[in-house]
PyMOL CGO cylinders between C-alpha atoms (Angstrom):
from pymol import cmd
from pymol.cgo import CYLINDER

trace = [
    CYLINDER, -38.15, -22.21, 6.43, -35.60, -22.20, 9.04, 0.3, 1, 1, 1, 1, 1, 1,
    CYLINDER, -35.60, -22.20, 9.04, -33.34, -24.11, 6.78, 0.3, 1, 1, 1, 1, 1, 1,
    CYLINDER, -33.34, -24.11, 6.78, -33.70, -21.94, 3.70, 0.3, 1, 1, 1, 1, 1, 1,
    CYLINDER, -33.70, -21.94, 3.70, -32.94, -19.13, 5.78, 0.3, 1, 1, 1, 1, 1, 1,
    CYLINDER, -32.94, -19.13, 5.78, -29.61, -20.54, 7.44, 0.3, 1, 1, 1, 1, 1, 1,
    CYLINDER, -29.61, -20.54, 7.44, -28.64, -22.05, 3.94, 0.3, 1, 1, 1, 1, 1, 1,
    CYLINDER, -28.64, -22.05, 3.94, -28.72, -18.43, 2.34, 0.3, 1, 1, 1, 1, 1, 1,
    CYLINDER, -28.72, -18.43, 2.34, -26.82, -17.21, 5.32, 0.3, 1, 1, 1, 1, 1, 1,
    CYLINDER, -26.82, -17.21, 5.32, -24.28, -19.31, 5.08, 0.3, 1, 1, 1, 1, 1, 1,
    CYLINDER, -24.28, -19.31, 5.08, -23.85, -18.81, 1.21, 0.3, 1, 1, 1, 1, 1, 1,
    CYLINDER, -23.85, -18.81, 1.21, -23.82, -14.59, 1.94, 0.3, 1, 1, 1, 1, 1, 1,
    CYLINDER, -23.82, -14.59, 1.94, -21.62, -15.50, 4.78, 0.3, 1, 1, 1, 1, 1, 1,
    CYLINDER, -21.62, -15.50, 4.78, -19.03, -17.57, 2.53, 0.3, 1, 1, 1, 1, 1, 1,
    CYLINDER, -19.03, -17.57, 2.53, -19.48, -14.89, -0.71, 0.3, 1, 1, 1, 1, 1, 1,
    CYLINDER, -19.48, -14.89, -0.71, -18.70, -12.34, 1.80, 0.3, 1, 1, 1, 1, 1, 1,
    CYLINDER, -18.70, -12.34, 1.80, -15.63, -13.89, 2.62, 0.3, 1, 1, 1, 1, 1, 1,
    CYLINDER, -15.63, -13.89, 2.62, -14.63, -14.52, -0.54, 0.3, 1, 1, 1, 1, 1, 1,
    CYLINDER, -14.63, -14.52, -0.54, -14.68, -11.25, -2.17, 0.3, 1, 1, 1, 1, 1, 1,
    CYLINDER, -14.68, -11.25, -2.17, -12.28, -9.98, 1.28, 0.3, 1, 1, 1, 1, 1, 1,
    CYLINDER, -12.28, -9.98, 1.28, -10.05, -12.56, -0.26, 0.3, 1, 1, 1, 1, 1, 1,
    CYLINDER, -10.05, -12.56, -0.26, -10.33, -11.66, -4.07, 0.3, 1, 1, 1, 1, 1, 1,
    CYLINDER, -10.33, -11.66, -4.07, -9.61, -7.95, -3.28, 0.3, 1, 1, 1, 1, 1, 1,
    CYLINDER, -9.61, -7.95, -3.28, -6.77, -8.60, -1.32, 0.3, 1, 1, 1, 1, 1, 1,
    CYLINDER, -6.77, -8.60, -1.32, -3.44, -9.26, -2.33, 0.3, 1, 1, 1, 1, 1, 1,
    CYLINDER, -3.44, -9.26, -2.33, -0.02, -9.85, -1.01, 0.3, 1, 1, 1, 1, 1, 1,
    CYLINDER, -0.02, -9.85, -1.01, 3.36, -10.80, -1.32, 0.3, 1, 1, 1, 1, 1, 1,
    CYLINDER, 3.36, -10.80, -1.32, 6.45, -12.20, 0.25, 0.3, 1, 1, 1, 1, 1, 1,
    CYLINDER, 6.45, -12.20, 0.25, 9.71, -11.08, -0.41, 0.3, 1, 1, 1, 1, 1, 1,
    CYLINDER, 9.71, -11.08, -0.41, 12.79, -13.13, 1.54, 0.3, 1, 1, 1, 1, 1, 1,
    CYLINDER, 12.79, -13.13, 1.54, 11.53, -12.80, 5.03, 0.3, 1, 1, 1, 1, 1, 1,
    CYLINDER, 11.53, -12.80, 5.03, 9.18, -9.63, 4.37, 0.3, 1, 1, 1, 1, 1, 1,
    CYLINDER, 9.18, -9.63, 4.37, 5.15, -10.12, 3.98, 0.3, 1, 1, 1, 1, 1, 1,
    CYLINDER, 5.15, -10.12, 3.98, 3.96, -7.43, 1.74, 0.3, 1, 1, 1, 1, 1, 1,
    CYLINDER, 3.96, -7.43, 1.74, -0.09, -6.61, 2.64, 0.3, 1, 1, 1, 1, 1, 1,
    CYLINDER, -0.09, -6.61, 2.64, -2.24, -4.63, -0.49, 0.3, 1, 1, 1, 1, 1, 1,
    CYLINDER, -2.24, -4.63, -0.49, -0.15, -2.77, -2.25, 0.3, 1, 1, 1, 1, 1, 1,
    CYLINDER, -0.15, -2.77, -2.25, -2.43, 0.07, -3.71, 0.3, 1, 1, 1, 1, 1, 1,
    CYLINDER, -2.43, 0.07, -3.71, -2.70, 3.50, -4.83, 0.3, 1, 1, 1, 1, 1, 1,
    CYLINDER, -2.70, 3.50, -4.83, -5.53, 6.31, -5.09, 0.3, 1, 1, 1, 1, 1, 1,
    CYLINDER, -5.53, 6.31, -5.09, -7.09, 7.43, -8.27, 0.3, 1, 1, 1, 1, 1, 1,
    CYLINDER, -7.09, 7.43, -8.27, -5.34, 10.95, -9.50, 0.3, 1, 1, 1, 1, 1, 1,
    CYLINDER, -5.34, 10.95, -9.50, -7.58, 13.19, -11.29, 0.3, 1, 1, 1, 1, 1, 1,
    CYLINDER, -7.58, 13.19, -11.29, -6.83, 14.47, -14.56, 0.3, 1, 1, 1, 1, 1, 1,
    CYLINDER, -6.83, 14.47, -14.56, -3.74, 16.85, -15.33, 0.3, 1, 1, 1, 1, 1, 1,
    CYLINDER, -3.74, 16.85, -15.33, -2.37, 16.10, -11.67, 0.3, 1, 1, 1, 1, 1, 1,
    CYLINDER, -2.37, 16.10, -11.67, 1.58, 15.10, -12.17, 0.3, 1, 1, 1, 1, 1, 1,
    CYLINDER, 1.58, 15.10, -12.17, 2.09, 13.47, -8.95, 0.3, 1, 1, 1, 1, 1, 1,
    CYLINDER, 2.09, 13.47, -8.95, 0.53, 10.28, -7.04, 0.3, 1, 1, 1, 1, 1, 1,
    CYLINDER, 0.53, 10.28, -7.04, 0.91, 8.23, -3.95, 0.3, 1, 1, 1, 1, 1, 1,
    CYLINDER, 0.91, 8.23, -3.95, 1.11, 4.42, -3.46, 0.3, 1, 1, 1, 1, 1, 1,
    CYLINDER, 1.11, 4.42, -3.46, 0.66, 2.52, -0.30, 0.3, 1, 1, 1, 1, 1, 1,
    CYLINDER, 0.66, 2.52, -0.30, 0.84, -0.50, 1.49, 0.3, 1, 1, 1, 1, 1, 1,
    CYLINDER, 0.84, -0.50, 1.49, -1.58, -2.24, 4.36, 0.3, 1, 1, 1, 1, 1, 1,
    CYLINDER, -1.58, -2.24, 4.36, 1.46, -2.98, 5.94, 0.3, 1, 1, 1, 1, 1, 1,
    CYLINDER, 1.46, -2.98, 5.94, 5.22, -4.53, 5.31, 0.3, 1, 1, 1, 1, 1, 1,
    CYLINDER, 5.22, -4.53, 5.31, 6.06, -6.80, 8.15, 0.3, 1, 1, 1, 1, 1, 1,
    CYLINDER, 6.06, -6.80, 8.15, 9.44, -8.67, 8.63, 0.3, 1, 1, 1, 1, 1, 1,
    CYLINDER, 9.44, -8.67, 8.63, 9.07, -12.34, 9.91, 0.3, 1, 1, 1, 1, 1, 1,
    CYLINDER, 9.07, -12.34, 9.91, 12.83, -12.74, 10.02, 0.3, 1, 1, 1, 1, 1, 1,
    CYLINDER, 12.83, -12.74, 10.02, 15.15, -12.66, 12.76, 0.3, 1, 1, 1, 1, 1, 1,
    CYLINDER, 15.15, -12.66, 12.76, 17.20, -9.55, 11.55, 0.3, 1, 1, 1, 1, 1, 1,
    CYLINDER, 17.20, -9.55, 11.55, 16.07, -6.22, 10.48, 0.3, 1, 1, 1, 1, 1, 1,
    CYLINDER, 16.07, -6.22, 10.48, 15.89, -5.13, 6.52, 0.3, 1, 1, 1, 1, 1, 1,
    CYLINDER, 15.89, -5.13, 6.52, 15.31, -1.17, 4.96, 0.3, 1, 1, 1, 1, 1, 1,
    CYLINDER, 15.31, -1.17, 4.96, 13.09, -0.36, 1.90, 0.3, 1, 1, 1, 1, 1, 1,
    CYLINDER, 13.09, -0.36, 1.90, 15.90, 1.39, 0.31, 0.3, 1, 1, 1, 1, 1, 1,
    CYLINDER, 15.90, 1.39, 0.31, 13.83, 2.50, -2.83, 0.3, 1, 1, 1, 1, 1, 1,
    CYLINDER, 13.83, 2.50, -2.83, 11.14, 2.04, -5.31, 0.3, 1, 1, 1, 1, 1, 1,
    CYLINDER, 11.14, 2.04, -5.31, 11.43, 2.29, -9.47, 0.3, 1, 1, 1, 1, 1, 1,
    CYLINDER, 11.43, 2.29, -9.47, 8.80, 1.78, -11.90, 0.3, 1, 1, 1, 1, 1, 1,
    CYLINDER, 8.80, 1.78, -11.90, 7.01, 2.85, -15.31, 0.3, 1, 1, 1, 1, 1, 1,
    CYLINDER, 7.01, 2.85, -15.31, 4.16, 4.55, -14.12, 0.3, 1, 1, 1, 1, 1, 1,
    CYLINDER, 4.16, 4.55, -14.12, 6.06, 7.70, -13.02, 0.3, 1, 1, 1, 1, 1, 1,
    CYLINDER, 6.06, 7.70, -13.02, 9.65, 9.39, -13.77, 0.3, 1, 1, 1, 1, 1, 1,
    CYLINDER, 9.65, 9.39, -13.77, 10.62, 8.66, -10.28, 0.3, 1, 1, 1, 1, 1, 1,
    CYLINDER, 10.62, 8.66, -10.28, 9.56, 7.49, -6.88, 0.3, 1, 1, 1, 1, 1, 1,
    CYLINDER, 9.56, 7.49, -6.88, 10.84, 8.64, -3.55, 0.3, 1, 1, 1, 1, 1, 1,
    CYLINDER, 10.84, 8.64, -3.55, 10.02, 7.03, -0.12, 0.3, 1, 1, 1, 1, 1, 1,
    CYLINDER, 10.02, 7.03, -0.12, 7.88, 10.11, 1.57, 0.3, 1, 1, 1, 1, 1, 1,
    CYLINDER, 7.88, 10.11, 1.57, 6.99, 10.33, 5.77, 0.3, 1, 1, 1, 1, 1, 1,
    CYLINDER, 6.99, 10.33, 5.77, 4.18, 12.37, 7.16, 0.3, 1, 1, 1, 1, 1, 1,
    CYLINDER, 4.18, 12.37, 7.16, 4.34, 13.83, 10.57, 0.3, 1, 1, 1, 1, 1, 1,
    CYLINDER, 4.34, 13.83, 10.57, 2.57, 15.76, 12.51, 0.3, 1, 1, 1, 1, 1, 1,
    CYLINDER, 2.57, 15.76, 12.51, 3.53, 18.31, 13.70, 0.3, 1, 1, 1, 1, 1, 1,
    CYLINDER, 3.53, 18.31, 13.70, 2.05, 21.36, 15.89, 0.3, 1, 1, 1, 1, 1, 1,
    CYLINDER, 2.05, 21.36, 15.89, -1.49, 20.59, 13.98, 0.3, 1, 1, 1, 1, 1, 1,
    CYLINDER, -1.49, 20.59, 13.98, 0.12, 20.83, 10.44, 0.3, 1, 1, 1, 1, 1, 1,
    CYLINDER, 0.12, 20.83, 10.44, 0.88, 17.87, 8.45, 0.3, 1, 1, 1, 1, 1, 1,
    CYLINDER, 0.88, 17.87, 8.45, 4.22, 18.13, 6.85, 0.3, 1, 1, 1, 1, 1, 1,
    CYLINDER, 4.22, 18.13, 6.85, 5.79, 15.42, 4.09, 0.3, 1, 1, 1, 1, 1, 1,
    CYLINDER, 5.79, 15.42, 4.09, 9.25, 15.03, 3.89, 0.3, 1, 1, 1, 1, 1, 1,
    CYLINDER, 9.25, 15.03, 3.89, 11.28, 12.51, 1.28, 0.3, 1, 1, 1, 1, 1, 1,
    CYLINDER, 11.28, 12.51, 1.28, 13.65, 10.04, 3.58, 0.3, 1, 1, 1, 1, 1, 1,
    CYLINDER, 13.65, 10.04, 3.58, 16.05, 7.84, 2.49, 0.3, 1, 1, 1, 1, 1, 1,
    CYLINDER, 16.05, 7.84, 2.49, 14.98, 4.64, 3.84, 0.3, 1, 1, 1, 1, 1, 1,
    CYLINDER, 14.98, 4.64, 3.84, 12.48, 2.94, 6.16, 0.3, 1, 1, 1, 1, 1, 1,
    CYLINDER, 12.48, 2.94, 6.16, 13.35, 0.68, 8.66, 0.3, 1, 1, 1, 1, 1, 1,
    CYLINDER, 13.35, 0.68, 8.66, 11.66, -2.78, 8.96, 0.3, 1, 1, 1, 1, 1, 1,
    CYLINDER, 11.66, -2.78, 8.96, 13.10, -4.16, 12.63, 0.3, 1, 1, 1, 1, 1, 1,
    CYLINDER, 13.10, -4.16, 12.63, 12.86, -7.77, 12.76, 0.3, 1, 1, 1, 1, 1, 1,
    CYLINDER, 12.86, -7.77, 12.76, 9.49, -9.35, 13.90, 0.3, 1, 1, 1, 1, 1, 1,
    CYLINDER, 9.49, -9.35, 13.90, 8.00, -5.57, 13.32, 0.3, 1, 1, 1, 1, 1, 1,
    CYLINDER, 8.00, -5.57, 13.32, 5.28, -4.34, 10.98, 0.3, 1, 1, 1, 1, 1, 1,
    CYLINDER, 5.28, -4.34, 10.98, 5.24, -0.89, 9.40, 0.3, 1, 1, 1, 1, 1, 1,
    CYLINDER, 5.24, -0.89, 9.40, 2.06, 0.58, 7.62, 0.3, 1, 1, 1, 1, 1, 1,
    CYLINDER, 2.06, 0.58, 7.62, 1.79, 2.87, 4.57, 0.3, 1, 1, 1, 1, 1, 1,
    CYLINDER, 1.79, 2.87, 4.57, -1.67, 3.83, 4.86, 0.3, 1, 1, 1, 1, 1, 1,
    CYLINDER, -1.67, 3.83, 4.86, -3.44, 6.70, 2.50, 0.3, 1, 1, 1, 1, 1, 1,
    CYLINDER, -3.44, 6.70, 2.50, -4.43, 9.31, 5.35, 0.3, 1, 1, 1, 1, 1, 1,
    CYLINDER, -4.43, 9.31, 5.35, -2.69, 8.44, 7.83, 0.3, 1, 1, 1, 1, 1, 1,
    CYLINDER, -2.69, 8.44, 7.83, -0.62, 10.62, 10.25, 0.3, 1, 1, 1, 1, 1, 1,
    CYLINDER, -0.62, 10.62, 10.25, 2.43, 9.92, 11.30, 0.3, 1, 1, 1, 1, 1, 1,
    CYLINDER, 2.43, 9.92, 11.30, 3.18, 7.20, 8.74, 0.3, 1, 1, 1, 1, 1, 1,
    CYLINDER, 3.18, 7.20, 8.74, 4.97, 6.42, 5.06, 0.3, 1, 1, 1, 1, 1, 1,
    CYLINDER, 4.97, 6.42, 5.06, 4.13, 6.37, 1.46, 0.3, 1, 1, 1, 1, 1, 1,
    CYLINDER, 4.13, 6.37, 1.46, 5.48, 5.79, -1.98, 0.3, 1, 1, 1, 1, 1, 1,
    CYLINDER, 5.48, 5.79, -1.98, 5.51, 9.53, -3.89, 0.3, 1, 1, 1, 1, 1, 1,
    CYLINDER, 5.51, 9.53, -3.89, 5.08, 8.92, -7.92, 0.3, 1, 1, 1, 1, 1, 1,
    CYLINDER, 5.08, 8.92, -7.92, 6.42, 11.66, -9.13, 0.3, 1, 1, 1, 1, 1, 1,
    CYLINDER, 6.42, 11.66, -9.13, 5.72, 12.99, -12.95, 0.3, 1, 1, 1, 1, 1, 1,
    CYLINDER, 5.72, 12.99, -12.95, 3.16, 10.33, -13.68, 0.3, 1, 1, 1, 1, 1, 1,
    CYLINDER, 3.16, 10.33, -13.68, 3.06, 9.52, -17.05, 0.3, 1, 1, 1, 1, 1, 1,
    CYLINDER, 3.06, 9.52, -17.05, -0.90, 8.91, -16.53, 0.3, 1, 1, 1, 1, 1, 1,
    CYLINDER, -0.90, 8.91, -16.53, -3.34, 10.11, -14.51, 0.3, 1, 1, 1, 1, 1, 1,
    CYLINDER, -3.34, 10.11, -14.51, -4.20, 7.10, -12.18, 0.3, 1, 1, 1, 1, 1, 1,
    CYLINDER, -4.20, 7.10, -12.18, -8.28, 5.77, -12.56, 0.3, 1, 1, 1, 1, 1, 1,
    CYLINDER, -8.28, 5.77, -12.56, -9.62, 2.96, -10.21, 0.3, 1, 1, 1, 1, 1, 1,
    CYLINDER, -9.62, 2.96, -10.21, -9.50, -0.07, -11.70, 0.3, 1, 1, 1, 1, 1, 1,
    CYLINDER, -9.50, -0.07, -11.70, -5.70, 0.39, -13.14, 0.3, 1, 1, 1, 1, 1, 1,
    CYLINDER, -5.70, 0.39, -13.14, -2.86, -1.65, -11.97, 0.3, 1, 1, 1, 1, 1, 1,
    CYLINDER, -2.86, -1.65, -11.97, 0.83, -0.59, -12.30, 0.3, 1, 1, 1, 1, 1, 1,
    CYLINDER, 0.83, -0.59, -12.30, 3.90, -2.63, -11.06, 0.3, 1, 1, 1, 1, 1, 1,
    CYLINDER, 3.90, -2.63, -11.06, 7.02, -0.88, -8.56, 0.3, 1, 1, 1, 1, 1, 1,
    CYLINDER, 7.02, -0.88, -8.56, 10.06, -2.43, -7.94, 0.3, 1, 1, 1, 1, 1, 1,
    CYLINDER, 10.06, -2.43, -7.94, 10.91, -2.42, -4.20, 0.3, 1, 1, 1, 1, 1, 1,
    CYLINDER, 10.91, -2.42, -4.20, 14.87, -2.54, -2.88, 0.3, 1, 1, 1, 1, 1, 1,
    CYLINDER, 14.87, -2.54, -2.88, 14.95, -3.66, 0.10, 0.3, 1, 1, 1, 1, 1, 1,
    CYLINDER, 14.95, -3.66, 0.10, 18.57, -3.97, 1.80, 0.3, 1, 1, 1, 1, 1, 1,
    CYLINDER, 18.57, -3.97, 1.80, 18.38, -7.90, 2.47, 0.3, 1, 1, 1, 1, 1, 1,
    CYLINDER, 18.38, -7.90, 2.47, 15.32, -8.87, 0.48, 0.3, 1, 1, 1, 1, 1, 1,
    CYLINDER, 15.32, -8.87, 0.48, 17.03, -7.66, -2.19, 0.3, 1, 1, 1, 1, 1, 1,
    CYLINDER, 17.03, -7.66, -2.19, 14.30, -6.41, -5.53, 0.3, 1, 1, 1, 1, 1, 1,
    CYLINDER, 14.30, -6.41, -5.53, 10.53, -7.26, -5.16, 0.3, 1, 1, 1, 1, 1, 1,
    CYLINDER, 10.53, -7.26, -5.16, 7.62, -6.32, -8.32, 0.3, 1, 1, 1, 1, 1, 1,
    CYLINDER, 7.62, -6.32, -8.32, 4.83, -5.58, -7.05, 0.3, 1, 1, 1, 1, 1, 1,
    CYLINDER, 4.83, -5.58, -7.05, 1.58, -5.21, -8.34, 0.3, 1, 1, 1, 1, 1, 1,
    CYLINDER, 1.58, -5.21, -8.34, -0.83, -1.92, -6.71, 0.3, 1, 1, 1, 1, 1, 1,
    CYLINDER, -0.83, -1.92, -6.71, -4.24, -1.87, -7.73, 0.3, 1, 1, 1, 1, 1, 1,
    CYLINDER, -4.24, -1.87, -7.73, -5.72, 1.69, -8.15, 0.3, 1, 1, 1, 1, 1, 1,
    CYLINDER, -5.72, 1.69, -8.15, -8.80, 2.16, -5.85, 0.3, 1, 1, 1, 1, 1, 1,
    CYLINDER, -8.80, 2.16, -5.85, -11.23, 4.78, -4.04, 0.3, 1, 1, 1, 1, 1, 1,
    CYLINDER, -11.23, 4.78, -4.04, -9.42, 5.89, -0.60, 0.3, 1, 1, 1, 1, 1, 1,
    CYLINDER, -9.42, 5.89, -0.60, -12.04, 4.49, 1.88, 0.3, 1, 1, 1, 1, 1, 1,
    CYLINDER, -12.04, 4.49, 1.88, -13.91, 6.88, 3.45, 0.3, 1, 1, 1, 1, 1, 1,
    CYLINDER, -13.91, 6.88, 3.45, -12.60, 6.27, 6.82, 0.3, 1, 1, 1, 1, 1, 1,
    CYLINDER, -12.60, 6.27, 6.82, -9.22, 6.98, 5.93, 0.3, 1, 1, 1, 1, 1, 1,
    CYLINDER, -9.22, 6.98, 5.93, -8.72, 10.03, 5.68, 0.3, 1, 1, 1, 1, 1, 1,
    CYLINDER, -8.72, 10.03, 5.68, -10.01, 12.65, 8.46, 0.3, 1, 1, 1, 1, 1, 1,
    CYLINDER, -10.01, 12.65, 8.46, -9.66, 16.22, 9.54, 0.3, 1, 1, 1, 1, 1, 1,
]
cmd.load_cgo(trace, "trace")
């Protein structure tokens, strides 16, 4: 009994695992490691959307910028910051981020103080499950596709 029990544990434990791994995805571009790129569904008739990252961290010895993002899925994007500020959230478009060398920056949905991706004028509205490729500038890296994967916000994400 003892070993039936153990043997199913360990073949949860390992599925478990697995499916982390299968919805994750990443990329590297030049020195840069690029951690779940995703977005948030939009609902219907909404023009605008938001992409994100889990987090863009340069491994290499001298910093880089994300100097802009392009693709189909909207008319433009811009490179947005949230701050907080005196208990009101305000979002700003900024012309860059910086990535310092051997430092990780997050573009989390929800979070304060932090980046996103704006997609302006979708040409969709954006329904979990979709993916839709961005090309990233990046001042050393040079251009980098990547792949976002439209999914729920978790529910810990976003708070008031």
């Amino acid at each position: 009994m003892k070993f039936k029990f153990l043997h199913v544990t360990l073949i949860a434990a390992c599925l478990s695992g697995f499916s982390q791994i299968a919805n994750a995805h990443a990329l590297k571009c030049g020195e840069l490691n690029i951690a779940h790129p995703y977005s948030t569904p939009t609902m219907s008739g909404i023009k605008n959307g938001a992409a994100y990252f889990m987090s863009i961290k340069n491994n290499g010895k001298e910093a880089d910028q994300l100097l802009s993002a392009k693709g189909d899925v909207s008319s433009s994007v811009e490179i947005h910051e949230m701050q907080l500020e005196n208990n009101v959230m305000k979002m700003r478009a900024v012309p860059e981020v910086q990535l310092p060398a051997g430092y990780e920056v997050t573009f989390k949905h929800g979070q304060a103080n932090g980046y996103h991706l704006m997609l302006i004028d979708l040409k969709k509205s954006l329904k979990q499950g979709d993916k839709f490729a961005l090309t990233l500038n990046f001042k050393k890296a040079g251009d980098c596709q990547a792949e976002f994967w439209v999914e729920a916000p978790k529910s810990d994400s976003h708070k008031h």
